[in-house]
C-alpha positions in Angstrom: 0.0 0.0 0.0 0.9 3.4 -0.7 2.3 5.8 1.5 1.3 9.7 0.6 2.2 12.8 1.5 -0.4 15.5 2.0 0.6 19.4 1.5 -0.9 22.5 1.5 0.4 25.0 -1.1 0.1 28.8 -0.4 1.6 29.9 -4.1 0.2 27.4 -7.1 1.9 29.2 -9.5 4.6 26.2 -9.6 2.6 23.5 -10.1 0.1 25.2 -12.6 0.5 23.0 -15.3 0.9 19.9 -13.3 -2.4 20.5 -11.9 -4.4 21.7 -15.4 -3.1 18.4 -16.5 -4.3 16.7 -13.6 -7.8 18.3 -14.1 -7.9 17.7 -17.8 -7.3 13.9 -16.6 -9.6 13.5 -13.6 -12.0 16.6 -13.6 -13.0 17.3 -17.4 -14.1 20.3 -18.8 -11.8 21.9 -16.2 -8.5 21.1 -17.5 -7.4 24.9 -18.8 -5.1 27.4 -17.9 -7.8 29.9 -17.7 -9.3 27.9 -15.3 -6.5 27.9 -13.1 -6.1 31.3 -13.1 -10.1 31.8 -12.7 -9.6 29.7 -8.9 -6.5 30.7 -8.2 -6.0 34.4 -8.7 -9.2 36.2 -9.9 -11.6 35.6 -6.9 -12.3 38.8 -5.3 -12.6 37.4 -2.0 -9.1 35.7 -1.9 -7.3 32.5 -3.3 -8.2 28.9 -2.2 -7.1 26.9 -0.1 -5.6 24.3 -2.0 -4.1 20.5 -0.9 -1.8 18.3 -3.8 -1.4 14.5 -2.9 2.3 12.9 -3.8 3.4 9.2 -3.3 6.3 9.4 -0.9 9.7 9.7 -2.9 7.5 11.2 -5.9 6.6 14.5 -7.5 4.0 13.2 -9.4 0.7 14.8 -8.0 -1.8 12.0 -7.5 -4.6 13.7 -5.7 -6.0 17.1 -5.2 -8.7 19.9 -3.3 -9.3 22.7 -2.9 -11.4 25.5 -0.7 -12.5 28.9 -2.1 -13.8 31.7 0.0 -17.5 33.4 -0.6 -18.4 36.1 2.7 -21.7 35.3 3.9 -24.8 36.7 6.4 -24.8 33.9 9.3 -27.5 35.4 11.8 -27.0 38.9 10.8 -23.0 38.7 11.1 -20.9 38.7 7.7 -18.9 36.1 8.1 -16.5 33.3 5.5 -18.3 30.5 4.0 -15.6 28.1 2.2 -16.9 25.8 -0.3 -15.1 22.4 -1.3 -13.9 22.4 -4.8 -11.8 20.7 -7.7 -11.8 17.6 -5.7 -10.3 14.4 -7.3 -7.9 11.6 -7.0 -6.6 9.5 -9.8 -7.9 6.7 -11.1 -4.7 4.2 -9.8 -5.4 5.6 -6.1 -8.9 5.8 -5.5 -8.9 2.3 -3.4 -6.9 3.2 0.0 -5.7 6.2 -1.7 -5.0 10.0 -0.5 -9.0 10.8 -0.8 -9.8 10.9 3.5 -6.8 12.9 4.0 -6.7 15.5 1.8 -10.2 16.6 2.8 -9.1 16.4 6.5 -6.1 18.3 5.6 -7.8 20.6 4.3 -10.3 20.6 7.4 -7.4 21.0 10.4 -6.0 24.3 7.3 -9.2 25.7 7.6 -9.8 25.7 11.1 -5.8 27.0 11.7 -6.4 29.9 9.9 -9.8 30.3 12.3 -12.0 30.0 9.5 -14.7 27.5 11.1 -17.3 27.1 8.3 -17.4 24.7 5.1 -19.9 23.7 2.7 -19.9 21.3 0.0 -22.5 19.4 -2.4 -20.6 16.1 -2.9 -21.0 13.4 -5.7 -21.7 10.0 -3.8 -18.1 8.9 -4.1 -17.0 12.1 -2.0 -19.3 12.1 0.5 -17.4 9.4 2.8 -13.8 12.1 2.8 -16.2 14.8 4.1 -17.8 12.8 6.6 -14.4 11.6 7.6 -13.0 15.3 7.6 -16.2 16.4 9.9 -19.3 17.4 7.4 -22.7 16.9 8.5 -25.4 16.4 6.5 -27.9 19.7 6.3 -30.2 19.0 3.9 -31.5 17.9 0.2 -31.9 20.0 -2.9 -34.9 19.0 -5.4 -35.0 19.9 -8.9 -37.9 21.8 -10.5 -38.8 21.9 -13.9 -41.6 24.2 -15.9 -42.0 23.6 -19.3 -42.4 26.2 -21.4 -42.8 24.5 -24.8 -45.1 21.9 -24.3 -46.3 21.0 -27.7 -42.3 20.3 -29.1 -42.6 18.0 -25.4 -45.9 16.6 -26.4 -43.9 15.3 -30.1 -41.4 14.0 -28.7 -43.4 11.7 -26.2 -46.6 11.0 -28.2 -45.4 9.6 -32.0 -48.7 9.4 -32.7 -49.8 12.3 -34.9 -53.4 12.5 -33.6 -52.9 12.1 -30.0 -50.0 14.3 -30.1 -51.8 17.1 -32.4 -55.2 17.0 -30.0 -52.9 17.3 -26.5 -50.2 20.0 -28.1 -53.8 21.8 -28.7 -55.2 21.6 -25.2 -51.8 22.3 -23.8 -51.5 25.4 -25.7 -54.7 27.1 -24.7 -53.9 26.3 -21.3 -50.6 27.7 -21.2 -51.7 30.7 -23.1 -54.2 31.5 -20.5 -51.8 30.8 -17.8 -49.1 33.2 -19.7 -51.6 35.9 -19.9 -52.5 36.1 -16.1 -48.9 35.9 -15.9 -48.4 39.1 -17.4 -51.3 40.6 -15.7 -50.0 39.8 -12.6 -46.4 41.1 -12.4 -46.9 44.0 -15.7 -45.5 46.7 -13.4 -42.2 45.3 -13.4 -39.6 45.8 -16.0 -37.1 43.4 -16.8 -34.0 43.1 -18.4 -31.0 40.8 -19.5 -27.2 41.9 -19.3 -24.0 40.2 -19.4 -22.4 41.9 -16.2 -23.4 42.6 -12.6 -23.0 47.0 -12.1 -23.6 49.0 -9.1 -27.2 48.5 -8.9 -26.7 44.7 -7.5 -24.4 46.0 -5.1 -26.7 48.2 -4.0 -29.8 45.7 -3.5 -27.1 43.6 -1.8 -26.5 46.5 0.8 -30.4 47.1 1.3 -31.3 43.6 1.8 -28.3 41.8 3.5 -29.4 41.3 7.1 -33.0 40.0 5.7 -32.6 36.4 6.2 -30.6 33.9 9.1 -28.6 33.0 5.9 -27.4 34.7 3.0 -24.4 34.3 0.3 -22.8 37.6 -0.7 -24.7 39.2 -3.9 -21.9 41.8 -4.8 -21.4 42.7 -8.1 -17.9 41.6 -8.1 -18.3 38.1 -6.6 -21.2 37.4 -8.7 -19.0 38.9 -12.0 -16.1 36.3 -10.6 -18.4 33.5 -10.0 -20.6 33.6 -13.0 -19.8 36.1 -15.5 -16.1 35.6 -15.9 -16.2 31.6 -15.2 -14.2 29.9 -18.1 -16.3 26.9 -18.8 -20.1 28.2 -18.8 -21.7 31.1 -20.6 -23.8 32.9 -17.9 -26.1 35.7 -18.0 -28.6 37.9 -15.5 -32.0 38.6 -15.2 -32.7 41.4 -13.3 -36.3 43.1 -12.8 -37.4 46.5 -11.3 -41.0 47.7 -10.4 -42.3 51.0 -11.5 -41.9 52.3 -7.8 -38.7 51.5 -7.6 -35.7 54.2 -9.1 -34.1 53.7 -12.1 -30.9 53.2 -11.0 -32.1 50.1 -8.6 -33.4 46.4 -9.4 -35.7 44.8 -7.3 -34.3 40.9 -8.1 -32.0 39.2 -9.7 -31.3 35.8 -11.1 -28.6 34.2 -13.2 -28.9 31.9 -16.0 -27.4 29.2 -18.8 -28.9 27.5 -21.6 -28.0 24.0 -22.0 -29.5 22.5 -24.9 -33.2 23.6 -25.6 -33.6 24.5 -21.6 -32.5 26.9 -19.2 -31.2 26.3 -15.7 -31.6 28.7 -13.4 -28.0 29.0 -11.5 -28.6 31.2 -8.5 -31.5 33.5 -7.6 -31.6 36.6 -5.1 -35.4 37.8 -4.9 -34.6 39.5 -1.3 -38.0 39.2 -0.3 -40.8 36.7 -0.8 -43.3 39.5 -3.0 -40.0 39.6 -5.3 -39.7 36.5 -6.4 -43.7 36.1 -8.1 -42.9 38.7 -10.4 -39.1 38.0 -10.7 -39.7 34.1 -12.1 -43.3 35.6 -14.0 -40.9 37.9 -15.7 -38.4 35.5 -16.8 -40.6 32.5 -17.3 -42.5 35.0 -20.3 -38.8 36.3 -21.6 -37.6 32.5 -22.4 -41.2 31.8 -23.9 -40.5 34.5 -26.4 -36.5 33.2 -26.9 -38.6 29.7 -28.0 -36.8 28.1 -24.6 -38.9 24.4 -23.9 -38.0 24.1 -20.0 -36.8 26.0 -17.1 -35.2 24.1 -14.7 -34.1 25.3 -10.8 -32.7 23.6 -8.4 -34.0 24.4 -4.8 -33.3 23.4 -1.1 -35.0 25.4 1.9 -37.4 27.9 2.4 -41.1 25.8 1.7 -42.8 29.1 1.2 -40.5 28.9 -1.9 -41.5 25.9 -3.0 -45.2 26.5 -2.6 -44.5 29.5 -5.1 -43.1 27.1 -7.7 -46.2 24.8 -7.8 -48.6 28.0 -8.1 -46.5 28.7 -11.2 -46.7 25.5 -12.4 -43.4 24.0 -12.0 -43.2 20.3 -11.2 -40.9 18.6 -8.7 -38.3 16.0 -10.1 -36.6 13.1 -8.6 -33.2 14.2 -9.0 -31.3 15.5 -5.6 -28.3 17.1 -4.5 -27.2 16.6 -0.7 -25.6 19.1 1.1 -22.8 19.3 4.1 -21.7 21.6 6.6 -18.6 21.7 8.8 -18.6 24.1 11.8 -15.1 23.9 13.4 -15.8 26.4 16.3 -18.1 25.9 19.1 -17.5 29.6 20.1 -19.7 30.0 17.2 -22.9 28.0 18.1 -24.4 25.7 15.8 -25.0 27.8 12.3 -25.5 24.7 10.6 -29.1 24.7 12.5 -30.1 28.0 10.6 -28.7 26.5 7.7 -31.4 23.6 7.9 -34.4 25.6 9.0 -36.7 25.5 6.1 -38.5 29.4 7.2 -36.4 31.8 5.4 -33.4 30.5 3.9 -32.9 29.3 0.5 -29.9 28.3 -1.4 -30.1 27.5 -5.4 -27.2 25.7 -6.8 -28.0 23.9 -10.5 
């Protein structure tokens, strides 16, 4: 068996393209450069934390994870919330191999800097690791699906030409009756699409940051970092405003991709329950009229929330996500407890 060496490196500028080869092995699509450099250097709120696996007596890097920093609102204080990332061991090592410790390693790092929180969303085979390093389970994310283009659904599940042509019809006077109170409901907001988070989410961010037990940071420049600027995904944001509300301010926002003929729904800010009616109205009618068939979000928390989804006529699937939390401190209390009460918090991660 193996012996390894676990180490934490503060500068990963010398092992840059040991690692993007190591990705492009073991974690496809994330094997560029510019990916590298997205993790590493451009994160507004600082560099990872980041742990390489070696066999004793070898160079050769064998295993690999890493933390990245995103300030939070735990209770009303702004504190660090470090998220597991770029996590994989290759394929020779993966029986008695480096897996357990490098996600300890990275645990005891964490907590010697004082940084006390974690979070991850595992795949099953990383879920033992995080366990071992001191994760708890917190909760389950569901995913929710409205489709938007029922008839081109309807053809592809019902060959037959008259079944298909007599439900595609029904469907569509339903759904145009159910787009049409849509409107009627939420035509006082404006929306619009743009590449780039400005000022204005900053300022809804600053308005609207003590409003729940739980809260990622919305700035403009982590959500530019996170989404904007990422490497691998084209994103863009939704954003809506009501007609009381300044022109210089937005109400909402959401952030989105298209993969294939849907769109999934990547993170979504409505700071208050009224918001987020017209906030998914609006964007449900602006990818009927780019021709979009589904909308897909993925949900875990607040069941006010999900009450909303059904009234719109999104359906629950049977695809889940389980989440974990790590609280090193017990100066802290127990934050993982707000994390898991289903009143107001709600996190959104497709």
């Amino acid at each position: 068996m193996a012996r390894y060496e676990i180490n934490i490196i503060e500068d990963a500028a010398p092992y840059r393209r040991q690692l993007v080869e190591f990705w492009r092995q073991n974690l496809p699509p994330y094997g560029t450069e510019q990916r590298f450099d997205w993790l590493h250097y451009r994160n507004p709120s600082g560099p990872p934390l980041t742990a390489l696996a070696f066999v004793e007596g070898d160079d050769t890097i064998v295993g690999c994870g890493s933390m990245y920093p995103w300030p939070c609102c735990l209770g009303g204080v702004a504190k660090v919330l470090w998220f597991t990332s770029h996590f994989a061991v290759a394929t020779d090592h993966r029986v008695f191999g480096p897996a357990f410790a490098i996600q300890k390693t990275l645990a005891a790092a964490l907590a010697a800097r004082g940084e006390p929180f974690a979070f991850g969303y595992p795949n099953r085979a990383s879920v033992g690791p995080l366990k071992a390093a001191g994760y708890r389970h917190i909760g389950v994310s569901h995913d929710w699906v409205r489709i938007l283009d029922g008839w081109a659904v309807i053809r592809q599940r019902l060959p037959v030409p008259g079944l298909s042509s007599m439900a595609g019809s029904a469907f569509k006077i339903l759904d145009a009756a159910a787009r049409g109170w849509f409107r009627r409901s939420c035509r006082s907001y404006a929306w619009e699409i743009v590449e780039r988070c400005d000022g204005r989410f900053d300022a809804l961010w600053l308005r609207t940051r003590e409003r729940s037990p739980f809260l990622l940071a919305r700035t403009s420049a982590i959500l530019n970092w996170r989404y904007a600027e990422n490497p691998d995904v084209k994103y863009r944001f939704f954003a809506v405003r009501s007609e009381t509300t300044a022109q210089d301010e937005i109400d909402a926002h959401l952030v989105f991709t298209l993969q294939g003929s849907s769109v999934v729904i990547k993170d979504l800010f409505p700071p208050f329950p009224e918001t987020a009616f017209p906030l998914l109205l609006r964007f449900l009618d602006a990818m009927t009229r780019e021709a979009v068939q589904s909308v897909i979000i993925c949900h875990w928390g607040d069941v006010r929330f999900r009450k909303l989804l059904r009234r719109i006529f999104f359906v629950e699937r049977p695809t889940y996500r389980d989440y974990y939390f790590r609280n090193a401190s017990e100066a802290t209390g127990q934050p993982e407890t707000l994390l898991a009460e289903p009143g107001d918090v709600s996190l959104f991660f497709g």
